[in-house]
C-alpha positions in Angstrom: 248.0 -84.2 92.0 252.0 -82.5 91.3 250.7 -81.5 88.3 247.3 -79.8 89.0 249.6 -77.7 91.4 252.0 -77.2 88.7 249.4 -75.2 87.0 247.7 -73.4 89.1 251.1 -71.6 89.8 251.2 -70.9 86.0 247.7 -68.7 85.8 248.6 -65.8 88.3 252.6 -65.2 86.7 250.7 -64.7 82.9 248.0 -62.8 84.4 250.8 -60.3 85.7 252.5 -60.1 83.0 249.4 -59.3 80.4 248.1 -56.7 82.8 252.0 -55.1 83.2 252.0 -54.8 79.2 248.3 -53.6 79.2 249.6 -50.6 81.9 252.7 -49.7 79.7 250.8 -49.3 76.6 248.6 -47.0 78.1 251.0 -43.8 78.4 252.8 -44.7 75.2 249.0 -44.2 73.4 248.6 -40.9 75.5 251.8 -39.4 74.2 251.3 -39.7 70.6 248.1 -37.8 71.0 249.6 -35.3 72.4 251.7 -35.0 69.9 249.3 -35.2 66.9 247.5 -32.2 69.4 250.5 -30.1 68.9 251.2 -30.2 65.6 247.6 -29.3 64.7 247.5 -26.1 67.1 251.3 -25.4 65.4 249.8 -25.9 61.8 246.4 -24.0 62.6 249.1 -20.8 64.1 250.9 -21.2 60.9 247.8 -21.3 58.5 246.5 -17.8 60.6 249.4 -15.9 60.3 250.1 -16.8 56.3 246.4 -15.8 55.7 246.7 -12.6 57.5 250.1 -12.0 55.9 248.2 -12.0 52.5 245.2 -9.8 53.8 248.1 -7.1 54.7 250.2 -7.3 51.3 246.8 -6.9 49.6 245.2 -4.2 52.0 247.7 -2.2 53.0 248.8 1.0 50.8 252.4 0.7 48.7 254.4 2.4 51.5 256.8 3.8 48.1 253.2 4.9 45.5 254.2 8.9 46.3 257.7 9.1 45.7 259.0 9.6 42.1 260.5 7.1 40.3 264.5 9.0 40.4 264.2 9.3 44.3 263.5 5.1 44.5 265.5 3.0 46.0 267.3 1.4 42.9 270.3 -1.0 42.7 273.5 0.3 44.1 275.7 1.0 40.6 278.7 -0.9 40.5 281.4 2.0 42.0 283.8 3.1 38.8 287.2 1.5 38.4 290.0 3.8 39.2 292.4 4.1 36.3 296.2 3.0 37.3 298.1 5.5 37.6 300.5 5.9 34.6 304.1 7.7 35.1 303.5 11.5 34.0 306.6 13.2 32.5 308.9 15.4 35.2 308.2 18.8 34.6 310.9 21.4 35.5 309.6 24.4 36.4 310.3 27.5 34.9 311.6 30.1 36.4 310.0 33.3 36.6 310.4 36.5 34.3 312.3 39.6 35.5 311.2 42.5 34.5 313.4 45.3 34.7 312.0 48.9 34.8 313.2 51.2 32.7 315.8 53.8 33.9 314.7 57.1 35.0 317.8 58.7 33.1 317.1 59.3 28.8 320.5 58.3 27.9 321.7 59.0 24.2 322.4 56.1 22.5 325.9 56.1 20.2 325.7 53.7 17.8 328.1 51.5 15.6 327.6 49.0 13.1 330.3 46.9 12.2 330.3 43.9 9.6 332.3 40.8 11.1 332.8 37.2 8.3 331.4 34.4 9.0 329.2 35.1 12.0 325.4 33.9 11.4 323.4 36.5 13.3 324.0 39.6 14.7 325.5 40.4 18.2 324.7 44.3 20.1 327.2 44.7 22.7 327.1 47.8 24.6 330.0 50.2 25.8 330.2 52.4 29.0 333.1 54.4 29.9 334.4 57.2 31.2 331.4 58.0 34.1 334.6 59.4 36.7 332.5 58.1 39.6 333.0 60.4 42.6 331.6 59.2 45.9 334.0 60.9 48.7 332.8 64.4 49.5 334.4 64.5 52.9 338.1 63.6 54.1 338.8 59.7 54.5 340.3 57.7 52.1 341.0 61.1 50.3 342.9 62.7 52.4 341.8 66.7 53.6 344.5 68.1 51.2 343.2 66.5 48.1 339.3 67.5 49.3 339.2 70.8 47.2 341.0 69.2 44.0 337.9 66.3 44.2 335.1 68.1 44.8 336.2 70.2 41.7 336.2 67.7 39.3 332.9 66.4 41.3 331.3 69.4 40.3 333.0 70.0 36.6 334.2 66.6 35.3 331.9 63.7 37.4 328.5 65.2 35.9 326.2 65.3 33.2 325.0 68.3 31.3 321.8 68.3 32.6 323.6 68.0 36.3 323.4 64.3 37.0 326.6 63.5 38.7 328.6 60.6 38.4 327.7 58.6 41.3 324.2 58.9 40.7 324.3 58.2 37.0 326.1 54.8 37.7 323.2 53.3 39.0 320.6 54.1 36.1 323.2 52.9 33.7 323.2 49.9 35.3 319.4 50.0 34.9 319.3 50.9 31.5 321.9 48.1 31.2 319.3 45.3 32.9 316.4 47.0 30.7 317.9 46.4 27.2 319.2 42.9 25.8 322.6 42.8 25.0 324.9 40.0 24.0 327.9 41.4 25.9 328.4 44.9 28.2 332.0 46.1 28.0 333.2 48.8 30.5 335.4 50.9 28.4 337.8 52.7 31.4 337.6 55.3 33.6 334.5 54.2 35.0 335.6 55.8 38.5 337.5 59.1 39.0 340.1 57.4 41.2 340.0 54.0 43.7 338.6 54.4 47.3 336.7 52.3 49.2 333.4 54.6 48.9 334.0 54.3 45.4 334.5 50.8 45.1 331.6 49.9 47.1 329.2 52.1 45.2 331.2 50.5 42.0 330.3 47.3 43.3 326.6 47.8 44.6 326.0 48.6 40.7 328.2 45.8 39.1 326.3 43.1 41.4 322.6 44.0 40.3 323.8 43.3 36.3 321.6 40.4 35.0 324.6 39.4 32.6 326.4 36.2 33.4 329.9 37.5 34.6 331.3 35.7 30.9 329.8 38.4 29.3 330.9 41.0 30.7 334.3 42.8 30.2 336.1 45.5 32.4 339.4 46.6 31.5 340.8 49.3 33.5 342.3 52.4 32.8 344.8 54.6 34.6 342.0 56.2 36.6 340.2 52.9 38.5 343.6 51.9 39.9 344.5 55.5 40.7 345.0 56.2 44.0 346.4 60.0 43.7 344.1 61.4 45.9 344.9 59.5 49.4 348.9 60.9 49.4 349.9 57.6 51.5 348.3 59.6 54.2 345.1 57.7 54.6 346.3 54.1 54.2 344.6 53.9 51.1 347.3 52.4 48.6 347.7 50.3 45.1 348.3 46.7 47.0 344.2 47.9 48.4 343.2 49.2 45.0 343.6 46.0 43.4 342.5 44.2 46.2 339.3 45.3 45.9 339.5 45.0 42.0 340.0 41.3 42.3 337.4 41.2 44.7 335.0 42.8 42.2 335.6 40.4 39.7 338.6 38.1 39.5 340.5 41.1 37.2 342.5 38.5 35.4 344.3 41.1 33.4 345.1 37.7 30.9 342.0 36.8 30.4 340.5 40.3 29.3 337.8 39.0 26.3 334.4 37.6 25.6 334.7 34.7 23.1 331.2 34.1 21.0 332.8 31.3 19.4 332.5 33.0 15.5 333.4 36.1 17.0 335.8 37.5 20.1 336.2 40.8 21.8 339.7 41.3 22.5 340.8 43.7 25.2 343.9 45.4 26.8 343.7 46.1 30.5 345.7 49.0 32.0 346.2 50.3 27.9 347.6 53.4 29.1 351.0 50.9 29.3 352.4 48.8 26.7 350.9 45.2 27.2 353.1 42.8 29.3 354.5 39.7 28.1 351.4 37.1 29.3 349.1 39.8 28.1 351.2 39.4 24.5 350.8 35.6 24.5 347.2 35.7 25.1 346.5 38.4 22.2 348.3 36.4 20.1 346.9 33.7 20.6 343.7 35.5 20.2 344.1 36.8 16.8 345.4 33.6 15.3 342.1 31.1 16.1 340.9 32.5 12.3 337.5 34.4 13.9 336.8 37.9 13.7 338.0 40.1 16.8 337.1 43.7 17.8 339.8 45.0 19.9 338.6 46.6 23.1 340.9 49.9 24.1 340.5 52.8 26.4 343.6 54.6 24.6 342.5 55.1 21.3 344.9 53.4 18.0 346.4 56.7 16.0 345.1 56.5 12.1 347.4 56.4 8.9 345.3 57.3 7.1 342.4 60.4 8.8 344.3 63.2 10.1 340.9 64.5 11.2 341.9 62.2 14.3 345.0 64.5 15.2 343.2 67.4 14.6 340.3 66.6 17.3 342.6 65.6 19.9 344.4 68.7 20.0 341.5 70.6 19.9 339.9 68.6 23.3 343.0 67.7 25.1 345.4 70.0 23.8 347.9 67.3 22.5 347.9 63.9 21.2 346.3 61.8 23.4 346.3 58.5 22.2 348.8 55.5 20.8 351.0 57.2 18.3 354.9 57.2 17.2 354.8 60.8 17.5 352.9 61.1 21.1 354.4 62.0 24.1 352.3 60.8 26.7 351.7 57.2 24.6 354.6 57.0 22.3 355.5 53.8 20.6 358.3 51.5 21.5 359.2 48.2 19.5 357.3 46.4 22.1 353.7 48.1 21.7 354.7 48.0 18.0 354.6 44.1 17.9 351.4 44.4 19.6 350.0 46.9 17.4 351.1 44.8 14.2 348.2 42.3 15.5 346.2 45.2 14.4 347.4 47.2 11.5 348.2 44.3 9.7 346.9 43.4 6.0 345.7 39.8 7.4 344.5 41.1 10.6 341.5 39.6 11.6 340.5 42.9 13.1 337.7 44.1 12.2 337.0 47.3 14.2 338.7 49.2 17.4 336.5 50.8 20.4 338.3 53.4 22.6 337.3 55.9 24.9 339.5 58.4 26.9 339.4 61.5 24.3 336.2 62.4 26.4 335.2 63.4 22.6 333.4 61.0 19.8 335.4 59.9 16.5 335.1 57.7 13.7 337.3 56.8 10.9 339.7 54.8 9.6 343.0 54.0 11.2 344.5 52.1 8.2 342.6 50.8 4.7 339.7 49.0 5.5 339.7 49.0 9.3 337.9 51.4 11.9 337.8 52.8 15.1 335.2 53.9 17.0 336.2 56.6 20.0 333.0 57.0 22.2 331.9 60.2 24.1 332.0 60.0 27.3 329.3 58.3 30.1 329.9 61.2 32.1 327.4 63.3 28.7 324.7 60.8 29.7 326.3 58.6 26.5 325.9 54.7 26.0 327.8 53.0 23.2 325.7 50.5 21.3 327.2 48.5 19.1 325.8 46.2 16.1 328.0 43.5 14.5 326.5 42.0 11.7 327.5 39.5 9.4 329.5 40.6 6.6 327.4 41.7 3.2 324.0 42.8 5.7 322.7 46.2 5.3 321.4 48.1 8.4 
C-alpha cells in the first residue's frame, strides 16, 4: 500500500511540469513569427522603392541634356602652384632729370682753346667777371653821401649795352650757367661793384641756384667784392662784415683757391690786386710742382715780354697800365710777386695759359715764348668766357 501512494503523488508534479513547458513554448513560437513578418514587409518596402528608383533614372529627362558641354559641371582643376618667391636684385632709383630753361638774356660767348699734355679728354670751363652788381638804389648800407656816386656807375658802368643792368643780368647768367655743361665755372673778379648786404644777398640768391658741386666752382675776389667804399664807416657796414658774409657764401679759403681735375688744375690768386701772401705762396708752389698742367686763374692781368700790343690797349681803355708789370704804378713788381711770377714765366713752367679780367677790354697774346693769356671782356657787355682745354696735338 506505501507504494501505490508513492505514485500517485508522482502523476500530478510531471503533469505540471509538461503543461508549464508546453505554456512557455507557446510565446517563444509567436515571436519568431513576428519576426519573419517584419522582415518581409522591410524587404517588400525595400524591393518597392529600388524598382521605382529604376523607373525614375529611366523615365525622367537628363536634368543637364540643354546645357553645353563648356558650361558642365567638370572636375575642379587642381589650383596652380605658386612659384617661391626668389630674391630680386635692389634697385636704386634714379633720380630725376633737371631741366634747366634757357636764359632769357643772348649772351656772346668768348672763346679760348687751349692745348694742356697729358690730359685724355677735353675739359670747357667757363669764366664770368666783371658784372659790378649794383643792388642799393636808396641810402642804407651806402650811406646818403655816396647815393649819387652809385647810382652813376648803376646807370653807366653796372649795365649792358642793350640796358640790362647788373643786378638783373646776374641772375640769367646764372641760368645760362645751369643751361650749359661745364666741367668747372670760375668767377673771374669784380662780380659786384662793391660789398653790402643787398648786394651780397642778391650775390647769394644767384650762387645757391648753381647746379655745380661747390668743388667745381672757383671765386676769387677782386678789390671790388671786398670793397666797402661806399658805406664811409657811417652805416656800420665795414671789412670785418664784408668777409663775413664772403665766408658765409662759400668758405673763401683764400689757400685753397683751385679746382684740381687730377691731369689738370686751375690755379688761382684771390685778392690779385696784392702780392700773394706767404700761405697763398706755399700752396702755389706746391701747385705747380705736382707735374700736371695748370691754367692760372687772375683778375689782374700778367704784363707780356714779348706783345707790346698789350701796353698799347691798356692805355688806350684805362689810361695807364693797368695790370702786373715792373714798370706799373698801380701793380708794380716787388721781389716778392716776382718769386710768384717766376712760377709762371718760367722755361719749365707747367703753365699752360693765363685768364684775367679787370681791363674791362678783351686781349690775347703771348706774355713770354710759348705761353698765353687770355684777358676777357667784361660780364657787364653781356660776355661769357668759354674756355676749351684739349689735349695737346688736337685740332679744334
Amino acid at each position: 500500500m506505501p507504494s501505490e501512494k508513492k505514485d500517485k503523488t508522482k502523476e500530478p508534479a510531471a503533469a505540471k511540469k509538461a503543461v508549464k513547458e508546453k505554456a512557455e513554448k507557446k510565446p517563444a513560437k509567436k515571436k519568431r513569427n513576428r519576426d519573419r513578418e517584419i522582415t518581409i514587409i522591410l524587404s517588400s518596402i525595400l524591393a518597392a522603392l529600388t524598382i521605382a528608383g529604376l523607373i525614375l533614372f529611366f523615365i525622367m529627362p537628363d536634368p543637364y541634356a540643354d546645357i553645353p558641354e563648356t558650361q558642365q559641371i567638370s572636375e575642379v582643376p587642381e589650383p596652380e602652384k605658386i612659384p617661391e618667391p626668389e630674391d630680386e636684385p635692389i634697385v636704386i632709383p634714379t633720380p630725376p632729370v633737371i631741366v634747366y630753361p634757357a636764359p632769357a638774356y643772348d649772351f656772346i660767348e668768348e672763346e679760348v682753346w687751349v692745348e694742356a699734355p697729358g690730359i685724355e679728354h677735353e675739359y670747357t670751363i667757363a669764366w664770368v667777371s666783371d658784372v659790378h652788381m649794383i643792388t642799393d638804389l636808396e641810402p642804407g648800407d651806402v650811406c646818403e653821401s655816396s647815393l649819387e656816386t652809385v647810382l652813376n656807375r648803376y646807370e653807366t658802368l653796372s649795365i649792358t649795352p642793350d640796358g640790362i643792368h647788373g643786378k638783373d643780368l646776374w641772375p640769367m647768367i646764372i641760368d645760362y650757367l645751369n643751361y650749359r655743361d661745364f666741367d668747372a665755372v670760375i668767377f673771374g673778379g669784380d662780380i659786384l661793384d662793391y660789398c653790402s648786404t643787398s648786394n651780397m644777398l642778391a650775390l647769394e640768391k644767384g650762387f645757391s641756384r648753381l647746379k655745380y658741386p661747390r668743388d667745381r666752382i672757383l671765386y676769387i675776389r677782386a678789390d671790388h667784392d671786398y670793397g666797402v667804399w661806399y658805406s664811409d664807416g657811417s652805416t656800420g657796414f665795414d671789412d670785418y662784415r664784408a668777409a663775413d658774409l664772403h665766408i658765409a657764401l662759400d668758405g673763401d679759403d683764400y689757400t685753397r683757391k683751385y679746382i684740381d681735375f687730377g691731369d689738370l688744375i686751375i690755379a688761382g690768386v684771390n685778392r690779385s690786386i696784392k702780392k700773394p701772401g706767404e700761405e697763398q705762396m706755399t700752396v702755389l708752389t706746391e701747385l705747380y710742382s705736382r707735374g700736371v698742367p695748370v691754367i692760372a686763374a687772375t683778375h689782374v692781368p700778367y704784363y707780356s715780354q714779348v706783345d707790346p700790343s698789350l701796353e698799347e690797349l691798356s692805355m688806350l681803355v684805362r689810361n695807364r697800365i693797368y695790370y702786373w708789370d715792373p714798370s706799373s704804378e698801380t701793380y708794380g713788381i716787388d721781389a716778392d710777386m716776382q718769386r710768384y711770377l717766376d712760377l709762371i714765366y718760367a722755361e719749365d713752367s707747367p703753365c699752360v695759359e693765363v685768364l684775367a679780367g679787370h681791363l674791362h677790354a678783351a686781349w690775347e697774346g703771348e706774355i713770354r715764348e710759348g705761353l698765353e693769356e687770355h684777358i676777357f671782356s667784361p660780364a657787364f657787355m653781356g660776355v661769357i668766357g668759354v674756355v676749351h682745354v684739349i689735349p695737346e696735338g688736337e685740332s679744334h
